[in-house]
Structures are given as C-alpha cells and as structure tokens.
C-alpha positions as CSV (number, residue, x, y, z in Angstrom):
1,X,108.4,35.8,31.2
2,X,106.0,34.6,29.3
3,X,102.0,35.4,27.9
4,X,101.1,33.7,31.4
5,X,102.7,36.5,33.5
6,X,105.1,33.8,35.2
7,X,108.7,31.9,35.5
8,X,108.9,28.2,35.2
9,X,111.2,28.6,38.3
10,X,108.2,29.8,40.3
11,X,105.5,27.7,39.6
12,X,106.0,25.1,42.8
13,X,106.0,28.7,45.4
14,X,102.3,29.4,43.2
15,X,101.2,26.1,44.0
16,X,102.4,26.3,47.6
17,X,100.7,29.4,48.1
18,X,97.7,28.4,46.3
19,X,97.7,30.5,43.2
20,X,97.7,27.9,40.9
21,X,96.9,24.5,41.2
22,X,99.3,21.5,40.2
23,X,96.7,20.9,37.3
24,X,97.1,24.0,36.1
25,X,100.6,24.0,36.2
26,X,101.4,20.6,34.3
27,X,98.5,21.6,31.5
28,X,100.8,25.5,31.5
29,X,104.1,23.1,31.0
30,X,102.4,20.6,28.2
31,X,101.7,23.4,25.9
32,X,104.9,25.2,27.1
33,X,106.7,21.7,26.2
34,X,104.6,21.5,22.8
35,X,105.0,25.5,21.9
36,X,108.6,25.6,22.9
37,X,110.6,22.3,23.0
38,X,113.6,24.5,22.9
39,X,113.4,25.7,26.3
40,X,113.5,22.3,27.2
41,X,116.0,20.7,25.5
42,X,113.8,18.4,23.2
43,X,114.0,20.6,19.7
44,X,115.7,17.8,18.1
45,X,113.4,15.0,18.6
46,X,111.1,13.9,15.8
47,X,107.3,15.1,16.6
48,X,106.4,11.3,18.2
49,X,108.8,11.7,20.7
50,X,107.6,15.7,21.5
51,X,104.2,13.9,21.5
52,X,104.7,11.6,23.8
53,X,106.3,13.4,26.0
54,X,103.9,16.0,26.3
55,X,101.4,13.1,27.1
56,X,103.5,11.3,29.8
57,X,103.7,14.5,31.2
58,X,100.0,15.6,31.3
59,X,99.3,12.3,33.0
60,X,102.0,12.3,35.2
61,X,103.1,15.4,35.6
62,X,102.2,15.5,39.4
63,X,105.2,13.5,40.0
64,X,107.4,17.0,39.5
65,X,105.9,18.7,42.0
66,X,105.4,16.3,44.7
67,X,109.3,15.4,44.4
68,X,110.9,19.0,43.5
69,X,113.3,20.2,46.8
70,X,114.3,24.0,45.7
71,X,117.5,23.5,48.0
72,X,119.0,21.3,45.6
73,X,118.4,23.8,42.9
74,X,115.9,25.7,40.2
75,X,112.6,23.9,38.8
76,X,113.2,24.4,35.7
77,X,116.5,22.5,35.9
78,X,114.6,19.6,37.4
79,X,112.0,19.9,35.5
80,X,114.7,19.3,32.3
81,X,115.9,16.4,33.8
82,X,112.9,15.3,33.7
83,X,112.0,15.1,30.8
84,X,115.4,14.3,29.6
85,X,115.2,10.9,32.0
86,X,111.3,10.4,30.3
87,X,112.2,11.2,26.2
88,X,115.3,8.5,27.1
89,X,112.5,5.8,28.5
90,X,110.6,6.5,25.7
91,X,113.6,5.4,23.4
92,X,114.1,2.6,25.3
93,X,110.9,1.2,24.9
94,X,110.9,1.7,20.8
95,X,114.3,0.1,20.7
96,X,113.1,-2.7,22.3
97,X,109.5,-2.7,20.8
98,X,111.6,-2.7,17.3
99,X,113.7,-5.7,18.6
100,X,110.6,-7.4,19.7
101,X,109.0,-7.2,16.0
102,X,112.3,-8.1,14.1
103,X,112.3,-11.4,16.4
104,X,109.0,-11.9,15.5
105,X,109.3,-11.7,12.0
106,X,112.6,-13.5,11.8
107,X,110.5,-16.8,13.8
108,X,107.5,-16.6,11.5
C-alpha cells in the first residue's frame, strides 16, 4: 500500500466505480513510475528513458485502462508490460534516430 491509501491492482475497479478518474489514475502512475521505477521494472534505464516514459505515459496513459481485461490477469502485470513494450519503442526509435545521423554525416 502506498501514501495514496491504494493497490495498483485496484485502480481500474476505482475507476469503474467512479472513485477515481482515469486522469487521476495515470497522473498517480507517472509519479509512481518517476518515484519508484523499481516496482516497474525500469530501475536500470538511464534517466532519458525513465523520462520519457513517464511522458508517453501521462499522454497516453488512457490506453491502459480502456484495454485492461482482469480475466486475463492483475493490472499491474499489464500495466509492466506496458511499459516494458513502450521503454523498447523508445529504444527503437534512438537506434534508428542514431543510424539516421551517422548516414547523414557519412554523405556530407
């Protein structure tokens, strides 16, 4: 439990029964994400990556809950994957933004 009085497991039954709203629930994850990358499996990445996440997530964050089924398992799980599905687009896109440049440079 944490200094909000709730799970990350029950945050989509709050939002279904209307005692949190979806935007208060992906700002609670963002700082959750930035206080504790631990719990989420991100401790390891550099403080841009950490960053970025927690962005992509504030703006589009929504996408959790509207796709979340609890029969096929706990939120927080899902909500891991994720994020582990975002931090590895995120590398993607600086690989190939760092290909991109040395191309660039290499033709000038």
């Amino acid at each position: 439990m944490n200094k909000a009085g709730f799970e990350l497991n029950e945050l989509p039954e709050l939002i279904e029964k209307g005692k949190l709203t979806r935007k208060e629930a992906i700002n609670f994850i963002a700082e959750e994400i930035h206080r504790n990358p631990g719990l989420f499996l991100i401790s390891k990445q550099n403080d841009e990556i950490k960053s970025e996440l927690v962005f992509r997530f504030l703006k589009n964050g929504y996408f959790v809950f509207d796709h979340y089924k609890k029969e096929f398992g706990k939120f927080r799980n899902y909500l891991i994957s994720y994020l582990r599905y975002q931090r590895l687009t995120i590398h993607r896109e600086k690989f190939y933004e760092n290909v991109q440049n040395r191309t660039y440079t290499g033709l000038s």
